[in-house]
C-alpha positions as CSV (number, residue, x, y, z in Angstrom):
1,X,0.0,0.0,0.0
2,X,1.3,3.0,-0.9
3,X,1.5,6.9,0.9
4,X,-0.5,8.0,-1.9
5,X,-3.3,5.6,-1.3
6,X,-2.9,6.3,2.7
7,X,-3.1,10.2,1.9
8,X,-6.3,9.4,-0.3
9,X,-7.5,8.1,3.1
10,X,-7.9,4.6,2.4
11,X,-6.4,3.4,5.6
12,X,-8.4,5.5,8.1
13,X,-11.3,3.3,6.4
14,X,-9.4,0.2,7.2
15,X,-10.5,-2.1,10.6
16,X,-6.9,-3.4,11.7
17,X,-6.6,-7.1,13.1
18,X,-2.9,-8.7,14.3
19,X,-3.3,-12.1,14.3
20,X,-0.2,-13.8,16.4
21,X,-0.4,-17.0,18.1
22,X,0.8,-19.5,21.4
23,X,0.5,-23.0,22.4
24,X,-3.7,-23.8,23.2
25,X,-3.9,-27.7,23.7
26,X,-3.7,-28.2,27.3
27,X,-0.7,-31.1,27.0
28,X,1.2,-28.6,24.9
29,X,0.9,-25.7,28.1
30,X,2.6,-28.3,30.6
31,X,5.9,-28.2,31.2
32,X,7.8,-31.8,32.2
33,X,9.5,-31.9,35.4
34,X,10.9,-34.8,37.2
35,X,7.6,-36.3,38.5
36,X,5.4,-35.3,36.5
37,X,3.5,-32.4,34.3
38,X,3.2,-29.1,35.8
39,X,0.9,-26.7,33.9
40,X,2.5,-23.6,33.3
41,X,0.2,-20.3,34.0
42,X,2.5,-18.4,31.5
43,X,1.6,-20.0,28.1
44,X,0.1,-16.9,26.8
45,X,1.8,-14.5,28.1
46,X,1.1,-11.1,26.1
47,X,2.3,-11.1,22.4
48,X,5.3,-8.1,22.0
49,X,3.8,-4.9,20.7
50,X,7.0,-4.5,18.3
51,X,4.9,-6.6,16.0
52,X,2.2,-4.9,15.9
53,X,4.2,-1.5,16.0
54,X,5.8,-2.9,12.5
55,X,3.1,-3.9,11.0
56,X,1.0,-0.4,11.1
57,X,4.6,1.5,10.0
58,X,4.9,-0.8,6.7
59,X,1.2,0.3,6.1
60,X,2.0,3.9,6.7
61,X,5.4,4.1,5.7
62,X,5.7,0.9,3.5
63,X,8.8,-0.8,5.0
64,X,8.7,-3.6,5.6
65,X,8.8,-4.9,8.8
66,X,11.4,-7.0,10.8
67,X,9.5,-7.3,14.3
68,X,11.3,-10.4,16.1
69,X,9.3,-11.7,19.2
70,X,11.9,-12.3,22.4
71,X,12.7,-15.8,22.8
72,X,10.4,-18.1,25.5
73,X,11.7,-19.7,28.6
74,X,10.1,-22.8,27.9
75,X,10.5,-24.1,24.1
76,X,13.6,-23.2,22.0
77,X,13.0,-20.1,19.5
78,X,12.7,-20.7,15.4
79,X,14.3,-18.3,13.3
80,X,12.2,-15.4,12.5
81,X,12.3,-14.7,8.7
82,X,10.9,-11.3,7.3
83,X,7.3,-10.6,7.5
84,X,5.7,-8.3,5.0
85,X,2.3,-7.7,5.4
86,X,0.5,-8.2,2.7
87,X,-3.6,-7.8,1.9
88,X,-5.3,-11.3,1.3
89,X,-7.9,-11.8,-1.4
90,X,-11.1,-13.0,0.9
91,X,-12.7,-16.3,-0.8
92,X,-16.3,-15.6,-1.5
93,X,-18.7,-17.5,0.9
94,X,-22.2,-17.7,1.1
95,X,-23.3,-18.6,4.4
96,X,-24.3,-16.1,7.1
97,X,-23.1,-17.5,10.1
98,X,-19.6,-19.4,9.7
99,X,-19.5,-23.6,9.5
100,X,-16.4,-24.7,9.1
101,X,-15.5,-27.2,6.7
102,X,-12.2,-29.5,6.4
103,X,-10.9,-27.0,4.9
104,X,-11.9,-24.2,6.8
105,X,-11.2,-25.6,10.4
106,X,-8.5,-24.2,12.0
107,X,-5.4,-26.1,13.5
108,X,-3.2,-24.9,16.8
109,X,0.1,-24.8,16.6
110,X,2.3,-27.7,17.1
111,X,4.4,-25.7,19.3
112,X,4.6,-22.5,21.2
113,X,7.0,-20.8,18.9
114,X,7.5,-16.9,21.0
115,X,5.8,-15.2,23.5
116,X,4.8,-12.1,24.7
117,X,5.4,-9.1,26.5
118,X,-2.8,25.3,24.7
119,X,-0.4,24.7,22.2
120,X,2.3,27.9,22.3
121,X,5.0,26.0,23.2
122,X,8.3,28.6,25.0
123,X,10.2,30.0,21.8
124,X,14.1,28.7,22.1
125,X,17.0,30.4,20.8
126,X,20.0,27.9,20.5
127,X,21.4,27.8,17.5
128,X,25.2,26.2,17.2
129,X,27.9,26.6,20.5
130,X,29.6,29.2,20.5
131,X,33.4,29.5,21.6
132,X,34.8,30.9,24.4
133,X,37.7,32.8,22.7
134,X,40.9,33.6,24.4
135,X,40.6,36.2,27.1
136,X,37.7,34.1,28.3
137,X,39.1,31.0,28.3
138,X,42.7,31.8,30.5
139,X,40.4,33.5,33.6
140,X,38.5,30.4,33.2
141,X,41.4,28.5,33.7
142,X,42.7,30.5,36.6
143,X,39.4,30.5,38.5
144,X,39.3,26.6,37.8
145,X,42.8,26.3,39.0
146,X,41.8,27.6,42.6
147,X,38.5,25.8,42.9
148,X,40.5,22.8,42.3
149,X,42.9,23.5,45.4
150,X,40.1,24.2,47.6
151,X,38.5,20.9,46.6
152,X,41.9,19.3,47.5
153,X,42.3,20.9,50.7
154,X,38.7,19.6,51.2
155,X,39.3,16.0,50.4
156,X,42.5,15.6,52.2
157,X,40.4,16.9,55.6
158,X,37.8,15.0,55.4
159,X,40.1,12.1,54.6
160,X,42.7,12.6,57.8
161,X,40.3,9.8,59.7
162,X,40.9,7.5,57.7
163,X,44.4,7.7,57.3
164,X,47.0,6.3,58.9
165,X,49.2,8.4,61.0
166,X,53.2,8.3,61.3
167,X,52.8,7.7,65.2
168,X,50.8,5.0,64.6
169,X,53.4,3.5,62.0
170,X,56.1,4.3,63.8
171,X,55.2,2.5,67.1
172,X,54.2,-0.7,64.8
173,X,58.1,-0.5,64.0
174,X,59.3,0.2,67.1
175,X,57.1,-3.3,68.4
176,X,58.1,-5.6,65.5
177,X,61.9,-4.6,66.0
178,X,63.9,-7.0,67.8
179,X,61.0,-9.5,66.9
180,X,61.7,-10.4,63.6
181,X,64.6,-10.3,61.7
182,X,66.3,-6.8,60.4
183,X,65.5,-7.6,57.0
184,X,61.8,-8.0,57.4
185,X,61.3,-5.3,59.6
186,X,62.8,-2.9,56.9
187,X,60.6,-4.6,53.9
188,X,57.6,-3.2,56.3
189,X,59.0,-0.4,56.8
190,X,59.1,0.7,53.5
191,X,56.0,-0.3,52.7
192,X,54.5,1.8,55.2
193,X,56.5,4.8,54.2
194,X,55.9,3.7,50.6
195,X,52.0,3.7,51.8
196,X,52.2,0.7,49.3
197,X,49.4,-1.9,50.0
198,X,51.0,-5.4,48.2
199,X,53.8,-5.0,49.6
200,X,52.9,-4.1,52.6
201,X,50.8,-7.0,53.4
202,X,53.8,-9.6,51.7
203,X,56.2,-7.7,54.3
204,X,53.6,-8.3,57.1
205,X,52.7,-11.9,56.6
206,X,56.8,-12.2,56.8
207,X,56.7,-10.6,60.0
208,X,53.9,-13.0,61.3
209,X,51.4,-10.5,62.2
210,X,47.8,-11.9,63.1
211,X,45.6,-11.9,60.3
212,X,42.9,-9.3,61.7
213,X,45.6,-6.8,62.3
214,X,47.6,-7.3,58.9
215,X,44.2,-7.1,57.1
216,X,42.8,-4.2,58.7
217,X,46.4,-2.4,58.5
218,X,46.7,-3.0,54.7
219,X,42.6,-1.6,53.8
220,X,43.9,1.3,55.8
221,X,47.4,1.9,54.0
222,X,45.0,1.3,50.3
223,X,42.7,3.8,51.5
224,X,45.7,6.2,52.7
225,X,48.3,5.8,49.6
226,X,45.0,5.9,47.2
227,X,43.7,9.6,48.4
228,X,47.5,10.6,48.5
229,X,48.2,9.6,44.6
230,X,45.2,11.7,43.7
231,X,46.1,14.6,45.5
232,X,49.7,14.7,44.2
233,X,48.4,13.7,40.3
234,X,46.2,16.7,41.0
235,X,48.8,19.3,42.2
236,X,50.7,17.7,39.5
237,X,48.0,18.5,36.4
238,X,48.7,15.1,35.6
239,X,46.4,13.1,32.9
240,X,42.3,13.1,34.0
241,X,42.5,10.1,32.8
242,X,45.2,8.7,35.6
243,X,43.1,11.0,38.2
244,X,39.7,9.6,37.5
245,X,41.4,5.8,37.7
246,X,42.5,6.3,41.2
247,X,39.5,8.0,42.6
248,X,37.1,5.6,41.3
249,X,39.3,2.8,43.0
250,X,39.4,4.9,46.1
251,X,35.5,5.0,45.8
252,X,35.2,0.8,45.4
253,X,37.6,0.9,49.3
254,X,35.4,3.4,50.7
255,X,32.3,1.1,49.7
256,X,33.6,-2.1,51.5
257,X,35.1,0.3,53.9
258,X,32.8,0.7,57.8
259,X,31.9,4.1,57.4
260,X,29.3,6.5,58.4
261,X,26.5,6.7,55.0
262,X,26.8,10.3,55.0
263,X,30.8,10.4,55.3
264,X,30.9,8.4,52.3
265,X,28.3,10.0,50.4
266,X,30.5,13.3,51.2
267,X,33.5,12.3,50.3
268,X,32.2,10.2,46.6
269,X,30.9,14.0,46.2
270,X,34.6,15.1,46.2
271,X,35.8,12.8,44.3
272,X,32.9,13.7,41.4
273,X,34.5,17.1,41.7
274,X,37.6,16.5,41.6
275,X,37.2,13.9,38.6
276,X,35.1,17.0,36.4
277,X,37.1,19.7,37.5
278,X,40.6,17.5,36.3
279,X,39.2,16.9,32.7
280,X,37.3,20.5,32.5
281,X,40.9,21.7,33.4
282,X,42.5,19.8,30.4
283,X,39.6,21.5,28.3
284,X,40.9,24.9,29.5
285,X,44.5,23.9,28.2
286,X,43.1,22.2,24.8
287,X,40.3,24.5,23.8
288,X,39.7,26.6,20.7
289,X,40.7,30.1,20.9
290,X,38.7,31.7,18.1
291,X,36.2,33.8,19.7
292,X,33.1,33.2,17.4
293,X,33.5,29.7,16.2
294,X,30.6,27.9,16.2
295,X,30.4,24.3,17.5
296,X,27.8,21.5,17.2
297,X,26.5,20.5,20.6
298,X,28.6,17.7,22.1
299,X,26.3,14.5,23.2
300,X,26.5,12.8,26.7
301,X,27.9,13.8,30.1
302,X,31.0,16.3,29.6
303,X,32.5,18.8,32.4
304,X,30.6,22.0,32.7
305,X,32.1,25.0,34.3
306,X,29.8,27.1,36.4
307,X,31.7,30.7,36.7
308,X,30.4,33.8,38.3
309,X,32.6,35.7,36.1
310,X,30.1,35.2,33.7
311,X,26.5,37.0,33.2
312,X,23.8,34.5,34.1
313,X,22.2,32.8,31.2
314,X,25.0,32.8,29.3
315,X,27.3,30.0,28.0
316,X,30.4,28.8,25.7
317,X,32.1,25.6,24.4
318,X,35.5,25.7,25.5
319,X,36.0,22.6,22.7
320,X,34.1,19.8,21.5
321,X,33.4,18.1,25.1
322,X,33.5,21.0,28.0
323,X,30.6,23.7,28.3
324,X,31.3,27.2,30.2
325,X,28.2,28.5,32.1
326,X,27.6,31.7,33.4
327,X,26.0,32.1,37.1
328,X,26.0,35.8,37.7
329,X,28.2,36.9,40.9
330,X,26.0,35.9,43.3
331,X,27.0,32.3,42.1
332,X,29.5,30.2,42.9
333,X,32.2,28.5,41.0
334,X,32.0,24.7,40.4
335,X,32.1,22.1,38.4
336,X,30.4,18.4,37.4
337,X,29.6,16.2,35.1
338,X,26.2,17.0,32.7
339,X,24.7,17.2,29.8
340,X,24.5,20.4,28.0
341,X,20.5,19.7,28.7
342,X,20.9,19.9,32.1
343,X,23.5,22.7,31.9
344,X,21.6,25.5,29.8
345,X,18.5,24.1,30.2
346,X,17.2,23.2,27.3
347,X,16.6,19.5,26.6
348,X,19.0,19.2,23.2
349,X,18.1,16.1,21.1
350,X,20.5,13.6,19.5
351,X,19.5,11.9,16.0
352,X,16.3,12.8,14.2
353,X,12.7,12.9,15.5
354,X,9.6,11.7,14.6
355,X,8.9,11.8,10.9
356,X,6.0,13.9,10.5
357,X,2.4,12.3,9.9
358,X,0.5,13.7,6.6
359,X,-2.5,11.5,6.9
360,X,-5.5,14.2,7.5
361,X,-7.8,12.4,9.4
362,X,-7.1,12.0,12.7
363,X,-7.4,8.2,13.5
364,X,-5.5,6.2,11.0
365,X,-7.3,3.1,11.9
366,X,-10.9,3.4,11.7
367,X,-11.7,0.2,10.7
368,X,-10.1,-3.1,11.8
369,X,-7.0,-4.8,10.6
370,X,-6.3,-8.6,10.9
371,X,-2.8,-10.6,11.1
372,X,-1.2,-13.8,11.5
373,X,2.4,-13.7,12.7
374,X,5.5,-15.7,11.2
375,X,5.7,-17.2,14.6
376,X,2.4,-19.3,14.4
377,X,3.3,-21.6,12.0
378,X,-0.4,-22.3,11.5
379,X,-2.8,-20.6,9.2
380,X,-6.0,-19.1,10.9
381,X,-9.4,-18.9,9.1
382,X,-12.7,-16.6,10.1
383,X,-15.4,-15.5,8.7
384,X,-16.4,-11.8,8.3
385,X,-20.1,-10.4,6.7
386,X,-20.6,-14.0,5.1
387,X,-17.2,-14.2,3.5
388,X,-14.4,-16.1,4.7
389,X,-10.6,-15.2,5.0
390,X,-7.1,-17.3,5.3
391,X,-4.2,-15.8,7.0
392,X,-1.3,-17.9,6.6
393,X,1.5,-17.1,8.8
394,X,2.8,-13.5,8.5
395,X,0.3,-12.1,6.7
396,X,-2.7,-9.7,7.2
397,X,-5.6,-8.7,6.3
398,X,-7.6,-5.1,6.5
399,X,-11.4,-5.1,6.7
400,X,-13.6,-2.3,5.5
401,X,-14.9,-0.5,8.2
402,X,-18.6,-0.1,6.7
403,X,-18.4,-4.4,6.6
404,X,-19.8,-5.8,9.5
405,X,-17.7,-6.2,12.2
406,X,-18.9,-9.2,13.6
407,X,-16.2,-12.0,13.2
408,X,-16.5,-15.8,13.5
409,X,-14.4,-18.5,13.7
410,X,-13.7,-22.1,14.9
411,X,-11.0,-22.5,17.9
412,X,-9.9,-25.1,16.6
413,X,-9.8,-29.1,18.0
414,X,-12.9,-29.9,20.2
415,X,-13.5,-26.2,21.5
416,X,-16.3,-25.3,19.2
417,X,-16.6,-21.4,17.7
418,X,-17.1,-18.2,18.5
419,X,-18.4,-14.9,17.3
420,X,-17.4,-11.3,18.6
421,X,-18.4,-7.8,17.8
422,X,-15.7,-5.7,16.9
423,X,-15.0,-2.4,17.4
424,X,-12.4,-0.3,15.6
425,X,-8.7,-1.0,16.3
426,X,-6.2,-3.7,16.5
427,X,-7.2,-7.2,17.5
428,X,-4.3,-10.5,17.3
429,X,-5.8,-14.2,17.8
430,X,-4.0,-16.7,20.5
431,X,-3.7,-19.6,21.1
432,X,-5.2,-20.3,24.6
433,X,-6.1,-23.4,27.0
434,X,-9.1,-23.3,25.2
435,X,-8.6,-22.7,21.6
436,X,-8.1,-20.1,19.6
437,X,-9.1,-17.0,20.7
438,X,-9.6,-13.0,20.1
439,X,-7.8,-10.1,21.7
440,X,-7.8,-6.0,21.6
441,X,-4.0,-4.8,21.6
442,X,-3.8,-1.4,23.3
443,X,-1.2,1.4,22.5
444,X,0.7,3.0,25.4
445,X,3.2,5.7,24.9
446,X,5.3,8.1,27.5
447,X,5.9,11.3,26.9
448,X,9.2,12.5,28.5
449,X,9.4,16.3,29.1
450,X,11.8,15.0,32.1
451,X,14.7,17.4,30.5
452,X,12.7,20.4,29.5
453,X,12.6,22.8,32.4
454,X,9.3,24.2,30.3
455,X,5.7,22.9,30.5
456,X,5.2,20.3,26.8
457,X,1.8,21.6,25.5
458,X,-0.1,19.3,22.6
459,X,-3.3,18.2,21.6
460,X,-4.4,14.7,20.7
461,X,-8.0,14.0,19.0
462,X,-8.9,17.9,19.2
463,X,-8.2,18.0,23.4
464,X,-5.7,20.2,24.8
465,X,-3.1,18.7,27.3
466,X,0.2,19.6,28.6
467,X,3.5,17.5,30.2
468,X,4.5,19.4,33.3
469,X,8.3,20.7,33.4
470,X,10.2,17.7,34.3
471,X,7.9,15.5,34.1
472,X,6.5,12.5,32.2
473,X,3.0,11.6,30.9
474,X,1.7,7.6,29.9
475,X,-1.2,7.4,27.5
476,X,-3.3,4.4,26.3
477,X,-5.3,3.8,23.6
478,X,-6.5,1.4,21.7
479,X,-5.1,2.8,18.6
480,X,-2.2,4.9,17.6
481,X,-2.0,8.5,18.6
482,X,-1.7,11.5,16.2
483,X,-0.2,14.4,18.2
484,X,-0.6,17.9,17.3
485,X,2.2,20.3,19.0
486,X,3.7,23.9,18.2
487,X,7.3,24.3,17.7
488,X,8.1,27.2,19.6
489,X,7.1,29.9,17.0
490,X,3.6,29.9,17.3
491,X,3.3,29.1,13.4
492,X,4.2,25.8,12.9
493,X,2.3,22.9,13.9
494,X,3.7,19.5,14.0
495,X,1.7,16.4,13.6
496,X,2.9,12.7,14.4
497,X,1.6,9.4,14.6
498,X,2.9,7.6,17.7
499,X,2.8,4.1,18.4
500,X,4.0,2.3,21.1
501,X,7.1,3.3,23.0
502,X,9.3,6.4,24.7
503,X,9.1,9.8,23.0
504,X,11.4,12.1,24.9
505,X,10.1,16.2,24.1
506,X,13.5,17.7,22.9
507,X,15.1,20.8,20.6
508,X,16.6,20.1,17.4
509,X,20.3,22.1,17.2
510,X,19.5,22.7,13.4
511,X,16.2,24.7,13.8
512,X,16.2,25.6,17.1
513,X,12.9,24.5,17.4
514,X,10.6,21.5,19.6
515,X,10.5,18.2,18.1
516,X,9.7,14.4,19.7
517,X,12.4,11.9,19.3
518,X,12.0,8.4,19.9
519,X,14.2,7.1,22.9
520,X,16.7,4.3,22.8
521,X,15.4,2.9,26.0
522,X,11.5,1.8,24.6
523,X,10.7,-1.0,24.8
524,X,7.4,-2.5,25.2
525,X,6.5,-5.4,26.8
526,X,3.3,-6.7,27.2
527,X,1.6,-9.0,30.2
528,X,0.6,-12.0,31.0
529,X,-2.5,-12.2,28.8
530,X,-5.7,-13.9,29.8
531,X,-7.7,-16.3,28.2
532,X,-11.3,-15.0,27.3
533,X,-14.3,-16.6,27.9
534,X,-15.2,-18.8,25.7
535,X,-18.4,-17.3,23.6
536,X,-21.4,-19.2,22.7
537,X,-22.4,-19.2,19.2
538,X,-25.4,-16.8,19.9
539,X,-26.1,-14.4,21.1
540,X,-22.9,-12.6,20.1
541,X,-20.3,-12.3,22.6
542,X,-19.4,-9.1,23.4
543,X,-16.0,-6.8,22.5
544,X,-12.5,-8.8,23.6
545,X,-10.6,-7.7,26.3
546,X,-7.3,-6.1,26.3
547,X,-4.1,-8.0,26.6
548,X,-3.3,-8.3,30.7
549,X,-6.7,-6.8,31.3
């Protein structure tokens, strides 16, 4: 199907159904133990949305799709070939209410083969970073400089505790000496003065000191010689890299270390600094020194420099991975690790949004669609306003929505039919304890304005909502959603069709203007699904639930 036809509004006509399928006979949802046969309450758990998901966007977009349901727990998975939906011709039938035939009756799978899980929007001005330029950059540096002593001076306090004094080192010496013989007594001595941990506990177990005190001595010589070597690599300006080594070991000592919560929490805070302010200083010594340049934003957590020398609101690259921020003079100077959303707050996106959604209606299912999955293995038949369909596995089939949407079929084996009305949207058949059966698949999305320090306005079916400033939103449906948001210019309206899934709210660096961007972490999983009721013939039965509802 192509866009033309969709834009020609052929698929908001269309009823959608996703036909997917599971183990039904009761043997085949038993697992085998030892003893016995122990039924397992997970055979149909939910079918993944992903499939669903790719079926609608090869409609829309006409890709096709390569959806690939996570492996089960209980039966080895088959290799999931590509799965293009495709219409399927319906064979003319005559009878009004569905009898199956040999050839008509349906089969369950042999096997369970997957399972399943206002609209003014604030304007932003971003644009490209700019450089910092020279005369900027060198006060930078010489503010940065001091903050780093201070935060040096304020480690090595709030270390002194833990340390291990010369008295105390010094008496150990003066009580091992005469006690062992000259040789190993200097060995620990040097370790000691050496504040170096291997060989201080080789020297030690030479000396025959009990094991609780040689243990306890050498965590407290690690912990010592650790915060010592990133204080000197420090005052040294030696490599970030080096500095960030040691403090992150000193960290893993002062985990397994007895320690008050808060002390530790304190002193991982110094480290943090420490760690930022190191590589932020390197960024100082590397950075470009052409006032004016401009730089695309860098991605991911990079040192920021907070600088009161600097009017509020204001901010600079120093290169392609530090960030200069301005806090007036009633800030203070500091560093960390952020993103240059967090920094300047403004929530800058990585890759390319959300494809915009031409369709003018505003529902692009109004009709129902149906589909048998690859992973069935079994070819499904029904019976729709007197004619009856085949779905083979991986295909589909779309139903007119002025056709009557009362669908029939046989469950297969012994369990008889069943007939439900249908409303519009998305419905998959699964193979249950008791046969084949129907069920609605939903649509959940999250809207992630978590970054954006602004309130997200947008309006879905003609209603007006908003995402509060870092915050996030979850919305259901039983069909996709079309969004409509402003950009930021109070001109431009954006429309997309979301499906299922993470869609963080976001600027694009190129227009400087709102966008939606799908987010790496989505990933939908559906729930245990239950096993409907199993209809009687007549009356008709009503709607099928939702999956885990």
């Amino acid at each position: 199907m192509s866009r033309n036809t969709l834009k020609r509004g052929v698929l908001p006509g269309l009823l959608v159904v996703i036909v997917t399928s599971f183990l039904s006979v009761p043997s085949l949802f038993a697992q085998r133990t030892g003893n016995g046969v122990e039924s397992s309450q997970d055979a149909t758990r939910g079918v993944a949305l992903e499939i669903g998901r790719s079926l609608l966007r090869s409609l829309i977009e006409k890709q096709p799709t390569n959806a690939e349901l996570p492996v089960t727990t209980s039966q080895p998975m088959v290799p999931v070939p590509d799965r293009n939906t495709r219409s399927i011709q319906p064979v003319p039938n005559t009878n009004n209410y569905y009898s199956p035939s040999s050839s008509t009756s349906n089969q369950l799978p042999s096997q369970l083969i997957g399972q399943t899980r206002p609209l003014s929007n604030k304007t932003v001005q971003l644009g490209r970073g700019e450089v910092a330029g020279l005369a900027l950059t060198q006060r930078t540096g010489e503010e940065l400089n001091e903050w780093l002593d201070a935060a040096a001076r304020d480690l090595n306090f709030q270390m002194q505790p833990l340390f291990v004094p010369d008295q105390e080192r010094d008496e150990l010496v003066r009580q091992l000496n005469g006690r062992v013989s000259r040789q190993y007594l200097l060995e620990l001595q040097d370790a000691l003065i050496d504040e170096d941990a291997d060989a201080l506990d080789k020297a030690a177990r030479k000396a025959n000191l009990p094991q609780a005190q040689r243990e306890e001595l050498v965590r407290r010589i690690a912990v010592t010689g650790t915060a010592k070597r990133i204080l000197r690599k420090l005052r040294n300006d030696e490599s970030p890299i080096a500095i960030s080594y040691q403090s992150r070991q000193l960290k893993r000592m002062l985990m397994a270390k007895e320690i008050p919560a808060e002390q530790r929490e304190s002193l991982n805070k110094e480290l943090d600094k420490i760690m930022a302010g190191a590589r932020a200083r390197k960024a100082t010594e590397t950075a470009l020194i052409q006032s004016g340049t401009k730089l695309d934003w860098p991605s991911g957590a990079i040192p920021v420099i907070y600088s009161p020398s600097m009017e509020q609101g204001k901010y600079y690259l120093l290169n392609d991975y530090a960030l200069l921020v301005g806090v007036g003079e009633q800030g203070q100077m500091t560093c960390e690790m952020s993103t240059v959303a967090r920094a300047i707050g403004v929530p800058v996106a990585e890759g390319e949004p959300v494809p915009e959604y031409r369709q003018t209606d505003s529902n692009p299912l109004n009709g129902v669609m149906v589909v048998n999955p690859e992973h069935t293995q079994t070819a499904v038949n029904f019976m729709v306003a007197g004619r009856t369909y085949r779905l083979d596995p991986g295909q589909t089939q779309t139903i007119n929505s002025n056709s009557y949407s009362l669908v029939e079929f046989d469950r297969g084996g012994n369990y008889g039919h069943a007939r439900y009305q249908l409303n519009k949207g998305v419905y998959i058949f699964v193979p249950t304890q008791s046969g084949w059966d129907l069920f609605n698949m939903p649509y959940q999305i999250t809207l992630d304005n978590s970054e954006n320090p602004h309130d997200f306005h947008y309006a879905i079916d003609g209603k007006r909502e908003r995402v509060l400033a870092y915050e996030s939103k979850t919305l259901n449906s039983e069909s996709p959603f079309v969004i409509v948001f402003d950009r930021g210019n109070g001109q431009q309206l954006s429309r997309k069709i979301l499906f299922n899934g993470i869609y963080k709210v976001g600027v694009r660096s190129t227009d400087e203007m709102w966008d939606l961007f799908e987010s790496q972490e989505s990933e939908s999983e559906m729930p245990a699904t239950l096993p409907l009721t199993m209809a009687t013939f007549k009356p008709v039965a009503p709607t099928p639930r939702t999956f885990g509802r």
